[in-house]
C-alpha positions in Angstrom: 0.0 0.0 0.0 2.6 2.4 0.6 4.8 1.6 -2.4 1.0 2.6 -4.5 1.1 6.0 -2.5 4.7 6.8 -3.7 4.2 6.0 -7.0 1.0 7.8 -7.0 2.3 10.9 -5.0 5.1 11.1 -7.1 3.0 10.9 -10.4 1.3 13.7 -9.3 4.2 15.8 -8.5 5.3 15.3 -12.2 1.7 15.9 -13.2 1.7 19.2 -11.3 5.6 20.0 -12.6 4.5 19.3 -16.0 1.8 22.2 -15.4 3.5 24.7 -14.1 5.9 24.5 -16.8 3.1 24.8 -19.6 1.9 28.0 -17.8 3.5 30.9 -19.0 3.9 34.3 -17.0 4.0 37.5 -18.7 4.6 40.8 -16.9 1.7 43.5 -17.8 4.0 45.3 -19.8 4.4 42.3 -22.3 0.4 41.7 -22.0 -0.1 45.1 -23.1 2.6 45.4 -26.0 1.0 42.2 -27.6 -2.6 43.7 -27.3 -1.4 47.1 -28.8 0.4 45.0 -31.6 -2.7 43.3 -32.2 -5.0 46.3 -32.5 -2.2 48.2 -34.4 -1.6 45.6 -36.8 -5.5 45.3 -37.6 -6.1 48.7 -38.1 -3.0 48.8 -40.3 -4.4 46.2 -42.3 -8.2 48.0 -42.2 -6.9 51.2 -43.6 -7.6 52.7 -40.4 -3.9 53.9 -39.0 -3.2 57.0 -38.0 -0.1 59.1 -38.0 -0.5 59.5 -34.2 -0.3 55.7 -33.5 4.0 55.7 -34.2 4.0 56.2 -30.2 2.2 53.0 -29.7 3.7 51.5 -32.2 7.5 51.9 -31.0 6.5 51.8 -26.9 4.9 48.7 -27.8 7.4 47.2 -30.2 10.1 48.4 -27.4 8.9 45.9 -24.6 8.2 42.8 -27.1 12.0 43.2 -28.0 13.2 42.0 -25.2 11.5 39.0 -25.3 12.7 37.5 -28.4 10.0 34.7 -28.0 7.2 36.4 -28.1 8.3 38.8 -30.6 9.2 35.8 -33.0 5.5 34.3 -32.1 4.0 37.4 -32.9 5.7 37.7 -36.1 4.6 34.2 -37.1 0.9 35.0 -36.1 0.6 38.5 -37.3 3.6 39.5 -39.2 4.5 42.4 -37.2 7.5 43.3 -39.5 5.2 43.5 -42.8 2.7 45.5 -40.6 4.8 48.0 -39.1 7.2 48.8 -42.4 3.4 49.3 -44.1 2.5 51.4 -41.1 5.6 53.7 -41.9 4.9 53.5 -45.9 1.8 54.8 -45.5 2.8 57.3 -42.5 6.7 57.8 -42.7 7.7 57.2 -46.0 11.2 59.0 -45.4 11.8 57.0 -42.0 15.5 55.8 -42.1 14.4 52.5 -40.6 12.0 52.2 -43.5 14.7 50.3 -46.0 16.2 47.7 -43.2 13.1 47.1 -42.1 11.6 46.1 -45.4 14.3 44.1 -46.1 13.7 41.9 -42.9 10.0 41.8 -43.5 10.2 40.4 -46.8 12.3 37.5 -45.7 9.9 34.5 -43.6 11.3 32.7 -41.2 11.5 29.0 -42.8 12.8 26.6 -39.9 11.6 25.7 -36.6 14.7 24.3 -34.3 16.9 24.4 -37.2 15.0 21.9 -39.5 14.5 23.3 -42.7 10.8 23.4 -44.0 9.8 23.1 -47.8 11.6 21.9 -50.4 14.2 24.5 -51.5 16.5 23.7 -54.2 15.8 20.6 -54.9 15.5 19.4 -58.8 12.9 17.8 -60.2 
């Protein structure tokens, strides 16, 4: 009986390990930046950005930065790259970071952990 509450006990510890890990923590400030991205990338896409929203836009950008995970979620969900560099076509067409930025926009990522995806170069 007590060798069945070990093994039991200590399933549940990895059960309850296993959830924590799953359960990700984000500070407010990485909550809001990815709602503002969201919203700004919509209207973006609506037609319905303003000049006034390049605050948002950087502040927001700003804090995803230093989370290079979300930031490279966020760019696979929503293309924040494409969104932004059309925000500052439409709004800032002389921005100096216009040029780079397109650049790295036009590029999609094409590997998860390394391991190419598609078939590039191959002959037929």
């Amino acid at each position: 009986m007590d060798n069945i509450l070990l093994w039991v006990g200590l399933a549940l510890v990895v059960a309850l390990l296993t959830f924590l890990n799953q359960k990700q923590v984000y500070s407010s400030g990485v909550k809001r930046a990815y709602r503002e991205l969201h919203e700004l990338t919509g209207k973006v896409r609506s037609g319905q950005s303003e000049e006034a929203d390049v605050n948002r836009w950087e502040k927001a950008l700003a804090e995803i930065n230093k989370h290079p995970n979300e930031f490279n979620k966020l760019e696979a969900e929503i293309g924040i790259r494409r969104a932004f560099a059309a925000y500052l076509e439409q709004h800032y067409p002389q921005d100096p970071r216009l040029p780079e930025l397109r650049e790295t926009a036009s590029y999609q990522k094409d590997s998860v952990w390394g391991i190419k995806i598609g078939d590039y170069g191959s002959k037929k």
